[in-house]
Structures are given as C-alpha cells and as structure tokens.
N, C-alpha and C positions, 0 to 999 in steps of 0.2 A: 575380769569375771566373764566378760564374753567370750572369753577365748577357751574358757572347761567345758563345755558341752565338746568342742573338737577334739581337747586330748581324752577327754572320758564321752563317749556315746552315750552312758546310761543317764547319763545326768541331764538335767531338765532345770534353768532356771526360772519361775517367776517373779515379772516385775508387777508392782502396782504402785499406780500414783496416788498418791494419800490426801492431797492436800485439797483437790478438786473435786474428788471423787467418794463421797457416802457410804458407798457400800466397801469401798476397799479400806476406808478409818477405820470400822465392823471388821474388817478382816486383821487390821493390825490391832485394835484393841483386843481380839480373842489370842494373838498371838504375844500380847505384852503377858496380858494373863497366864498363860500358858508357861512361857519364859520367867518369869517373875522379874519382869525389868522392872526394875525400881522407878518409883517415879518422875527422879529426878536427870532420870536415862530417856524417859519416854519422848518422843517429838524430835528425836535427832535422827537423823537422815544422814548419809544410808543405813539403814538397818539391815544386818544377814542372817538368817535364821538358818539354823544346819542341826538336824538332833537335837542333842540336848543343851546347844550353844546357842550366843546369838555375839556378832560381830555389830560395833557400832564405829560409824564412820570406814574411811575406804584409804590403805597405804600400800607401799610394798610388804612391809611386815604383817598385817591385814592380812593380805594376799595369799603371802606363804602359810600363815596360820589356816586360814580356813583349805588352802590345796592339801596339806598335809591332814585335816581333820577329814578333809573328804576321800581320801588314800585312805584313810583308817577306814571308814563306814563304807567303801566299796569292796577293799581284798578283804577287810578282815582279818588281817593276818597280821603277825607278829613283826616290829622293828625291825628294817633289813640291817642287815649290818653291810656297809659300803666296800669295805676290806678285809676279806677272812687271812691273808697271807700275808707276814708281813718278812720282810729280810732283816734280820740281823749279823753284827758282824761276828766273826766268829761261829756262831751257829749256824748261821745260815737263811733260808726261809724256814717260819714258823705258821703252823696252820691254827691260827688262836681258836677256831671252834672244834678244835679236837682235844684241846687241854683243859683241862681240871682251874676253877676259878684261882685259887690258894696257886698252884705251879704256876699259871698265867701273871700274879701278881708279882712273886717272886720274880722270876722273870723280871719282867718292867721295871722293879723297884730296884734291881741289880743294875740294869741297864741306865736309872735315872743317878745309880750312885755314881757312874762316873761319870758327871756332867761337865766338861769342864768348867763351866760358868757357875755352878755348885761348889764347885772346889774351891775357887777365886774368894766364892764370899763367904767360906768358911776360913779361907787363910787368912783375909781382910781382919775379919770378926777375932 
C-alpha cells in the first residue's frame, strides 16, 4: 500500500490510528456508516475505504483487488484488453478488435474443435 502513492502521484493515502485515538474512532464510525459495514465487520483492522468499496484485512489478493479498483477510479476507462493480435495457424495473425463478436466466436470454437486432448476424450467416451 505504501508503494501506490509512487506508481500513481495522484493518490493520497490516509492512516489513522483508531484504537488510542478519539477523534479518529469519530472518524471511522462515520465511515462504517457511510459504507454500510455490517456490524459484525466492524473493529477489524486494517480497514480500506476506496469509493464505493471498503477492503477488510490486508493480502496479496487484497492488494491486487484494490490496485485494479484504483486503475478504474483514476483513468476511467474502459478494460484494456492485454492482446489485440493473436496468430493462428493457417490464418495467420488475427486482429480480434477488428472482428464482429459472432466471427470472433466462430473463429475460436473452430479452433477449440480441433483440440487434440478434445478428441481423446471424445474417442475415450
């Protein structure tokens, strides 16, 4: 968590200690409210509040969930896709953001009928 203010500038984390500290209990009790953490969520540490989320407790899956939620609420923008080309044999490369959903499928479902390990457990069967 310390490490996103570096790869994102815009971002701004606060800490507050809850347990010693009066005014910051006041600060997380308007934010339970706010969130609708159930009661029986409430008092778990660490809590992450992001929008309209709130992250309890702290993992690598954690992690990745709230980095990608914060990708979302910074660009704004629509799911990258990782790979727009892909090669196939015979055809060649394919530029999948240029094709029509229905061709794209065809496509793939052709390609997954020769599987050969597809084949195997249909001879098996």
């Amino acid at each position: 968590m310390r490490q996103l203010p570096e790869t994102y500038p815009t971002v701004e984390i606060k800490e507050y200690e809850v347990l010693y500290q009066p005014e910051n209990q006041k600060i997380l009790s308007d934010f339970y409210q706010k969130y609708q953490v159930p009661k029986g969520e409430q008092g778990i540490v660490p809590i992450i509040f992001l929008e309209e989320n709130y992250f309890l407790g702290f993992n690598e899956l954690i992690a990745k969930e709230i980095e990608d939620r914060l990708k979302e609420c910074l660009f704004d923008q629509e799911p990258v896709v990782s790979q727009k080309i892909i090669k196939i044999p015979i055809l060649g490369e394919i530029d999948i953001l240029k094709l029509s959903l229905p061709v794209l499928t065809i496509i793939l479902a052709a390609l997954d009928g020769f599987n050969p390990c597809a084949l195997w457990i249909m001879i098996f069967f």
